[in-house]
N, C-alpha and C positions, 0 to 999 in steps of 0.2 A: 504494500500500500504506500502510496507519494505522502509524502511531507503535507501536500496540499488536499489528498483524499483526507488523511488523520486527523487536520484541521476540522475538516467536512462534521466527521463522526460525531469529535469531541464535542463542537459548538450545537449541534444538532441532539446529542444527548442533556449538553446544558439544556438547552430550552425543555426538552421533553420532562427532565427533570423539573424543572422548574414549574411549567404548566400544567401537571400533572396527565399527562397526556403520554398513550405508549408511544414510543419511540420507532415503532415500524411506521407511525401515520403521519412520522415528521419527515420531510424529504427538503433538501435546499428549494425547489419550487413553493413551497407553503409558506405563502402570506399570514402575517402574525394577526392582522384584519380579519380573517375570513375564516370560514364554519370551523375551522379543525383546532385550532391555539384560542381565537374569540380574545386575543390580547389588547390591551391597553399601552399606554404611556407610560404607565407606571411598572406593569408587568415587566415591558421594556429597559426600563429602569433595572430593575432587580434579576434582568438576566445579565445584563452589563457587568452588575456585583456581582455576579457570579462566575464570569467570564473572568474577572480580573483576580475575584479569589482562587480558582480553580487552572486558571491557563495564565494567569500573572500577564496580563495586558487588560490594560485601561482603555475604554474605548470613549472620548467624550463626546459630551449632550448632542452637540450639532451632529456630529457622525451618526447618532441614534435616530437622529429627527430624516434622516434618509433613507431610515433602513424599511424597505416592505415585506421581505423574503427572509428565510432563513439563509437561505445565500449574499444574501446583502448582506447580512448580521456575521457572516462568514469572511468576507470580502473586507469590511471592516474592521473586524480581528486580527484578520492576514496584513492589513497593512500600517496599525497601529502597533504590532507586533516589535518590530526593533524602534 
């Protein structure tokens, strides 16, 4: 698995974990908007924190206020990352 699939996983388990949601129903495609996550602002937020607890990158506000996908939320991990 790439450097950049493993990213995939981890951020993708973040959310699942966090949303309580199984983790087979999360895919980088799924909108944090829409029927499967039903996330917020705030939610957002508190995966952020978890993001930065768990994979020690910090992602800030503005980067968040862009993200719709768990692939965006991926995307701005990867590039907050160094």
């Amino acid at each position: 698995m790439s450097e950049n699939a493993a990213l995939g996983e981890q951020v993708r388990g973040i959310v699942a974990d966090r949303l309580r949601v199984d983790s087979e129903a999360v895919s980088a495609e799924t909108e944090f908007a829409g029927e499967t996550l039903d996330a917020d602002s705030l939610d957002l937020v508190e995966i952020a924190e978890a993001v930065d607890d768990e994979l020690d990158v910090y992602v800030p506000d503005r980067a968040l206020s862009e993200v719709d996908t768990v692939a965006d939320l991926t995307e701005a991990v990867r590039s907050h990352r160094e």
